[in-house]
C-alpha positions as CSV (number, residue, x, y, z in Angstrom):
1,X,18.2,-2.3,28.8
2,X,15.8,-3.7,25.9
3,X,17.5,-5.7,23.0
4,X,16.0,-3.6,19.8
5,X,15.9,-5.2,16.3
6,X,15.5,-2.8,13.4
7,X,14.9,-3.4,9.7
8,X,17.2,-1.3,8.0
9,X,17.1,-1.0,4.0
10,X,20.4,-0.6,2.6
11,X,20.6,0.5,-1.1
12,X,24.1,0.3,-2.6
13,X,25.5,3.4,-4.6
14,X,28.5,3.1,-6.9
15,X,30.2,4.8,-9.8
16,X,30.2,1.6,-12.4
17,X,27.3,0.4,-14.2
18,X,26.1,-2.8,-11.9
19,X,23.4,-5.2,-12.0
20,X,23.5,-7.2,-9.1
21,X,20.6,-10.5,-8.8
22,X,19.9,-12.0,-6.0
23,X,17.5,-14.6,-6.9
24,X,17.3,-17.3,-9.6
25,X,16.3,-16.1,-12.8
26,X,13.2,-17.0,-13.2
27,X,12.1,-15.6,-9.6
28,X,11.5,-12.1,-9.0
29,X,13.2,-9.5,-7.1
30,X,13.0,-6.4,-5.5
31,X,15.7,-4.3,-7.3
32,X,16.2,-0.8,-7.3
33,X,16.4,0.6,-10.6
34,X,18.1,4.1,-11.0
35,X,17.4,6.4,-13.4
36,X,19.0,9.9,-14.6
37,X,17.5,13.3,-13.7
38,X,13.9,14.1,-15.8
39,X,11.6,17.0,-14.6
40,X,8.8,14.8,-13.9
41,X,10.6,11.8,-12.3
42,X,7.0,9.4,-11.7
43,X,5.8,9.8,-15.0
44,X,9.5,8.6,-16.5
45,X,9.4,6.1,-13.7
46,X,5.9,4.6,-15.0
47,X,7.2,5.2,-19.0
48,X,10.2,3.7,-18.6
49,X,8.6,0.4,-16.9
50,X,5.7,0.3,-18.9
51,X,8.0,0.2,-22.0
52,X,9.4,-3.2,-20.5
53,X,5.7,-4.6,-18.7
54,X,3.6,-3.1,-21.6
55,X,1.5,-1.3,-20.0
56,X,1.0,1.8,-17.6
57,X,-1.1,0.1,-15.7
58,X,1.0,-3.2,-14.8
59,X,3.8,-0.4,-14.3
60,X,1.7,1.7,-11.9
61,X,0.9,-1.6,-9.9
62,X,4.6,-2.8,-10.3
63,X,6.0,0.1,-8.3
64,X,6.6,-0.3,-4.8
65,X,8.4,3.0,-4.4
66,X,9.0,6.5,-6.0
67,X,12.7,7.9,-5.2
68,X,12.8,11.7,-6.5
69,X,14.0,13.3,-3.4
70,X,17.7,12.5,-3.1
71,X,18.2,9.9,-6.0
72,X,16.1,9.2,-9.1
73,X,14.2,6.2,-9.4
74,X,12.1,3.3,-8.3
75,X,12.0,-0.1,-6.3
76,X,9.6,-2.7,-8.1
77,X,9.7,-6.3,-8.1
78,X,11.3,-7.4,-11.6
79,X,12.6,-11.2,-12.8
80,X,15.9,-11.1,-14.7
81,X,14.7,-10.9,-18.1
82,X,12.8,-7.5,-17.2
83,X,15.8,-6.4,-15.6
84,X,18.0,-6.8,-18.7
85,X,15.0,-5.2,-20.6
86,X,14.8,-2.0,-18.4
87,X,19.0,-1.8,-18.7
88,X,18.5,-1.1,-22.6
89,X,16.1,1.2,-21.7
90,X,16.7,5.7,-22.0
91,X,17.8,6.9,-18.7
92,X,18.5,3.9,-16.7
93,X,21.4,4.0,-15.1
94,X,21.9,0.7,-13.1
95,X,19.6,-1.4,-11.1
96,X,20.6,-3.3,-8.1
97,X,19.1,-5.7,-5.6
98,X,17.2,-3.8,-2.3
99,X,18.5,-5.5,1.0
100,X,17.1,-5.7,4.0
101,X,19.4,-6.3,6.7
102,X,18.3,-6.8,10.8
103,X,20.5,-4.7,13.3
104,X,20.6,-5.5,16.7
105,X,21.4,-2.9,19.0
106,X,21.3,-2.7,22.8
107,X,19.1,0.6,23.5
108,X,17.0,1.0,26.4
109,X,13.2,1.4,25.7
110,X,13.3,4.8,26.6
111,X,15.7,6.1,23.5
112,X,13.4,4.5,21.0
113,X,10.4,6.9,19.7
């Protein structure tokens, strides 16, 4: 058997308000930034950062990734002050850092697609 290492992204879901850095505060993070229901969950995605980058342009380039399947929100790579910025902001509901964690796992190459 073949020693497998996946990349697996957690993203951590609680009922309290959180903000969670992992970095120094003046470095930027990945977070993922959660946001209540809208009907058109990109565009509030783009509003809402653009109200904090100041434009929609540095917020469409800022996103790394649209959540509107299961959760609402976005992943973009923020420093601390932006993240205290986008906390005071309509609809966010709590932004936390993304992880990336490595799993090792013994499967043989024939299990993995």
């Amino acid at each position: 058997m073949d020693l497998v290492n996946y990349q697996i992204m957690l993203l951590r879901v609680s009922n309290s308000p959180t903000i969670l850095i992992a970095k120094g505060e003046d470095q930027a993070s990945i977070q993922i930034v959660y946001m209540a229901k809208s009907k058109n969950s990109a565009a509030s995605h783009i509003q809402t950062l653009a109200s904090v980058l100041g434009s929609e342009m540095e917020a469409k380039k800022a996103i790394i990734y649209d959540y509107t399947r299961t959760i609402n929100g976005f992943a973009a790579k923020l420093t601390t002050d932006q993240i205290t910025a986008l906390l005071k902001q309509p609809g966010v509901l709590k932004i936390v850092p993304s992880e990336f964690q490595n799993v090792a796992a013994n499967v043989s190459s024939s299990s993995v697609p």
